[in-house]
C-alpha positions as CSV (number, residue, x, y, z in Angstrom):
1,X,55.2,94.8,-56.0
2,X,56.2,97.2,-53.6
3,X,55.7,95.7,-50.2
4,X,58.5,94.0,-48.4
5,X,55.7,91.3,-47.1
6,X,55.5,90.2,-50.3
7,X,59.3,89.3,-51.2
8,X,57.6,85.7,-51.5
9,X,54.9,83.1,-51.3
10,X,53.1,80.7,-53.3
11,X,50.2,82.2,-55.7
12,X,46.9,81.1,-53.6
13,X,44.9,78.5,-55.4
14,X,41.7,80.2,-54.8
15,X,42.8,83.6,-56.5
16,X,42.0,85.0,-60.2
17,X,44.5,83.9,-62.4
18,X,45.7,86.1,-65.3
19,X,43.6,86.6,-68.5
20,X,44.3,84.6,-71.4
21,X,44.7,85.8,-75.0
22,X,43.0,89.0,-75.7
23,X,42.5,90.2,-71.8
24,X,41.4,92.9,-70.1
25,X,44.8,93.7,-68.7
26,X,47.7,95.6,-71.0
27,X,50.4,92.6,-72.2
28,X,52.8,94.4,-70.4
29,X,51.5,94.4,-66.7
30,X,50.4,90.5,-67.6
31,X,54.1,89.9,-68.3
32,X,55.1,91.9,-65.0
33,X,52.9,90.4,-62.6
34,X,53.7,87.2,-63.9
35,X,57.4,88.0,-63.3
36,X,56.8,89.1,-59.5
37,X,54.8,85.8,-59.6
38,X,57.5,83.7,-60.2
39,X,60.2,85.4,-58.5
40,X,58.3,85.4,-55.4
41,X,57.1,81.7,-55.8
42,X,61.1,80.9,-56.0
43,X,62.2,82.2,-53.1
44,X,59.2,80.5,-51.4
45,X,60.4,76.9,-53.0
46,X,64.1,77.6,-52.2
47,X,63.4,78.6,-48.8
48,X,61.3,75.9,-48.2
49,X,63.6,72.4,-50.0
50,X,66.7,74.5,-50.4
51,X,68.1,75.8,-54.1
52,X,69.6,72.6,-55.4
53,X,66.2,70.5,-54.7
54,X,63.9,72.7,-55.6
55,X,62.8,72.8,-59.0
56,X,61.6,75.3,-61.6
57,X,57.9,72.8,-61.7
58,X,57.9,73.5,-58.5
59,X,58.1,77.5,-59.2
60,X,55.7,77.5,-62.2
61,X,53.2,75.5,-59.7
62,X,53.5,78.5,-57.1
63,X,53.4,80.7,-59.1
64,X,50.4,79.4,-61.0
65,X,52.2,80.0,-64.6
66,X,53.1,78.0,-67.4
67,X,56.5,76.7,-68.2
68,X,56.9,78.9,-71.1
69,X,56.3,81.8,-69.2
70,X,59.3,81.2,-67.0
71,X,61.5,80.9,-69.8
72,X,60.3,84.0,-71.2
73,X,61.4,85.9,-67.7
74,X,64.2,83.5,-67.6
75,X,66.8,81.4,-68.4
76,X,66.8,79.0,-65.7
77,X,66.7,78.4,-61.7
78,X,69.5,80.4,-60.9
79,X,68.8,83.8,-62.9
80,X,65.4,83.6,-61.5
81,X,67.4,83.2,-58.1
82,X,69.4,86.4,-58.2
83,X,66.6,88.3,-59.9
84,X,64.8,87.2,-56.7
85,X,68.0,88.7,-54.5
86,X,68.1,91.7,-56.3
87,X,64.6,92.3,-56.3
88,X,64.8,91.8,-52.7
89,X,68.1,94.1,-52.1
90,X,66.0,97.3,-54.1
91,X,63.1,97.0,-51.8
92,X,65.2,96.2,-48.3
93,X,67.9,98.8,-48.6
94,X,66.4,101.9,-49.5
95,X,64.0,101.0,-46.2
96,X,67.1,100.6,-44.1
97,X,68.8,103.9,-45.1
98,X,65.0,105.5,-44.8
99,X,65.1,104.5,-41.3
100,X,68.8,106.2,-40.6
101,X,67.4,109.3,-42.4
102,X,64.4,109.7,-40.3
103,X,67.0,110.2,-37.2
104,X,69.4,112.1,-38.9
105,X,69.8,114.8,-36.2
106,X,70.2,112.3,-33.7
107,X,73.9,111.0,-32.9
108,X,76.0,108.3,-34.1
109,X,74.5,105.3,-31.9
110,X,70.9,106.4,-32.7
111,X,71.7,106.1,-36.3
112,X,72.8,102.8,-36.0
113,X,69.9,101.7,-34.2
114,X,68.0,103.0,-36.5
115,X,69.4,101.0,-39.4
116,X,69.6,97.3,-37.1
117,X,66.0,97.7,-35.6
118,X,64.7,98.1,-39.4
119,X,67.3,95.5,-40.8
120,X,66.2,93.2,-38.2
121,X,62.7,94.0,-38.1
122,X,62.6,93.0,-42.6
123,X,64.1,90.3,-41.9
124,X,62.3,88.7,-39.0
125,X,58.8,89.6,-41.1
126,X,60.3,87.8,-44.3
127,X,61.7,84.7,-43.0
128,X,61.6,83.1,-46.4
129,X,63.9,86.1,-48.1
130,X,65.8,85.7,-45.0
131,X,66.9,82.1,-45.6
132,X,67.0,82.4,-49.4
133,X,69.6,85.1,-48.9
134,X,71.6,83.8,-45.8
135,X,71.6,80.6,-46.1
136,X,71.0,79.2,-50.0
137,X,72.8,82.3,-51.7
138,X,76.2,81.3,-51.0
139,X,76.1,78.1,-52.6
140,X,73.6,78.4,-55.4
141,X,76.2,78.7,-58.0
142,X,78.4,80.5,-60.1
143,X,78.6,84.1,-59.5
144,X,76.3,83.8,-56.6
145,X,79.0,84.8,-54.3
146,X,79.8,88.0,-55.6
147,X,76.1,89.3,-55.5
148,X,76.4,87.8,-51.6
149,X,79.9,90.3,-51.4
150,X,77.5,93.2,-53.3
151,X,74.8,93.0,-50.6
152,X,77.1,93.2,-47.7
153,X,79.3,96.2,-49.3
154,X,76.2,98.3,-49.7
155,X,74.9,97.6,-46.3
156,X,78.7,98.5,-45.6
157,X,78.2,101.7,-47.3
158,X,75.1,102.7,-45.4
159,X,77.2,102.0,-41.8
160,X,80.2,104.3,-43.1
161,X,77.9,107.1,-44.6
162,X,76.7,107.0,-40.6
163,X,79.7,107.2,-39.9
164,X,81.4,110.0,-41.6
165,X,78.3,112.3,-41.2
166,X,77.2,111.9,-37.5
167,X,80.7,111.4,-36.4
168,X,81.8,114.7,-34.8
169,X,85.0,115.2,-37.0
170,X,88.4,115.4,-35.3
171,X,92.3,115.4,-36.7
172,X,94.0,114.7,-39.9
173,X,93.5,111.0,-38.3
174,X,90.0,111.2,-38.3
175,X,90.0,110.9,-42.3
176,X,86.8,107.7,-43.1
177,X,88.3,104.3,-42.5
178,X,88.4,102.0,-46.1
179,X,84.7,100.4,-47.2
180,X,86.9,97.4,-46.2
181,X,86.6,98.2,-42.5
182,X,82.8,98.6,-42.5
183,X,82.8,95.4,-44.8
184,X,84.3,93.9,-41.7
185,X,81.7,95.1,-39.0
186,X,78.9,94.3,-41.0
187,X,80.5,90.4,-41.9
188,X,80.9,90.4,-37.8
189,X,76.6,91.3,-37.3
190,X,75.7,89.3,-40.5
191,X,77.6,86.4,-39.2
192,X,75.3,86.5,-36.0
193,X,71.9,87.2,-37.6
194,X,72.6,83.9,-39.9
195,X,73.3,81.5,-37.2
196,X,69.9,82.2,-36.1
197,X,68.0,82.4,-39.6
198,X,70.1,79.0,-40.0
199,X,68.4,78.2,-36.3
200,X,65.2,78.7,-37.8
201,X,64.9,81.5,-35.2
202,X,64.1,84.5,-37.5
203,X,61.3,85.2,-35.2
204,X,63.7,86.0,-32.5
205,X,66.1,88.2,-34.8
206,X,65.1,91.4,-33.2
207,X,65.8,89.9,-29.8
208,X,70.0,90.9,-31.4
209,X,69.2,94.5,-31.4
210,X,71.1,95.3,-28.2
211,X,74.7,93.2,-29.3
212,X,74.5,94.3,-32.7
213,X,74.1,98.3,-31.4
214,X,76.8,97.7,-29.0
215,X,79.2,96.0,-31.3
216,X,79.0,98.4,-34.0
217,X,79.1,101.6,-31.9
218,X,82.2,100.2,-30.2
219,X,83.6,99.1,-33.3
220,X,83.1,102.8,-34.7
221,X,84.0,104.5,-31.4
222,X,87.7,105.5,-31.2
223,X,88.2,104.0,-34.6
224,X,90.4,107.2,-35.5
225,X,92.4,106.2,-32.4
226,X,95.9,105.2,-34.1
227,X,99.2,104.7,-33.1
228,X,101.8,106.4,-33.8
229,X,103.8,105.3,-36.8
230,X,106.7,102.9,-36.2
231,X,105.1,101.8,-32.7
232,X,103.7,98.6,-31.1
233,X,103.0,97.7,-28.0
234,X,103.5,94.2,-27.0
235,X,101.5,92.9,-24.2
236,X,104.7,90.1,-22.9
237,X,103.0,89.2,-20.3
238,X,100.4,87.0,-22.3
């Protein structure tokens, strides 16, 4: 499992299954592939009927495993669920901050295009992950919510990284900006790319790549740009 085209999909009918009893394939890489199996097959059934009607006989059908298998890799829907996220989040991120790192001498804005065009470009090419994570993941269940805030602060992380090294520095005043700031830009993009998962236009997500470069750069440009202390201007005219 170490392709982002396969984050998930039902187990083809027509394909081998895994050995039974004494096979010819080590008990550990049965129990591994069976894992991706099922992790895969979930995000497949959740994307499709949603988390709350899909059902773990559903998974075990994708995934062409038994029932006892799942509950050895799990303890129910939703730990398969975030497995599945997490799983998802160590394959997509490292590929995003790749793709900043391959333009590392470039400037600021060419950084950040770097890291949309290959956000977008994942998620457009795993529509099922997509909707799994922006659309069933906030309301799966307990806990859910804080692997939700997780995702975003490390995407957050990768944006301020770009930040503080391709940003020319400047004054005492040019000191990074709190994780809470980037938190906020990436909220403002995420927030666009999940109306149109939502849509069912994940086909058309790289379509954003020109408003989300703008809004970022923007947002980043002249971010050290404070007022003095004690001042505020007051537009009275509004």
């Amino acid at each position: 499992m170490g392709l982002v085209s396969e984050l998930a999909g039902s187990h083809p009918p027509q394909a081998a299954g895994l050995p039974r009893g004494r096979g010819r394939i080590p008990r550990e890489d049965v129990a591994s592939e069976q894992r991706v199996r099922i992790i895969r097959a979930a995000v497949a059934a959740i994307a499709d009927v949603g988390y709350h009607e899909s059902t773990i006989a559903d998974i075990v059908r994708r995934a062409r495993v038994s029932r006892e298998a799942f509950y050895r890799n799990f303890s129910g829907k939703l730990e398969c669920f975030e497995a599945a996220i997490e799983m998802g989040q160590s394959i997509v991120l490292p590929r995003i901050a790749a793709a900043a790192d391959s333009v590392r001498d470039g400037g600021l804005e060419t950084v950040l295009r770097a890291i949309v065009v290959e956000y977008l470009s994942i998620s457009a090419s795993e529509p099922e992950f997509s909707i799994a994570w922006a659309v069933e993941l906030a309301t799966a269940g307990k806990g859910t919510s804080a692997l939700r805030d997780r995702y975003l602060d490390l995407l957050a992380e990768l944006i301020r990284e770009a930040h503080i090294t391709h940003e020319a520095p400047a004054t005492e005043a040019s000191e990074p900006r709190p994780l809470e700031y980037y938190v906020a830009l990436v909220g403002g993009c995420n927030e666009l790319i999940c109306r149109r998962i939502r849509a069912g236009s994940t086909d058309d997500l790289p379509d954003l790549e020109e408003p989300l470069v703008s809004f970022l750069a923007q947002g980043l440009r002249g971010v050290h740009a404070r007022p003095p202390r004690g001042h505020c201007h007051v537009n009275r005219n509004v």
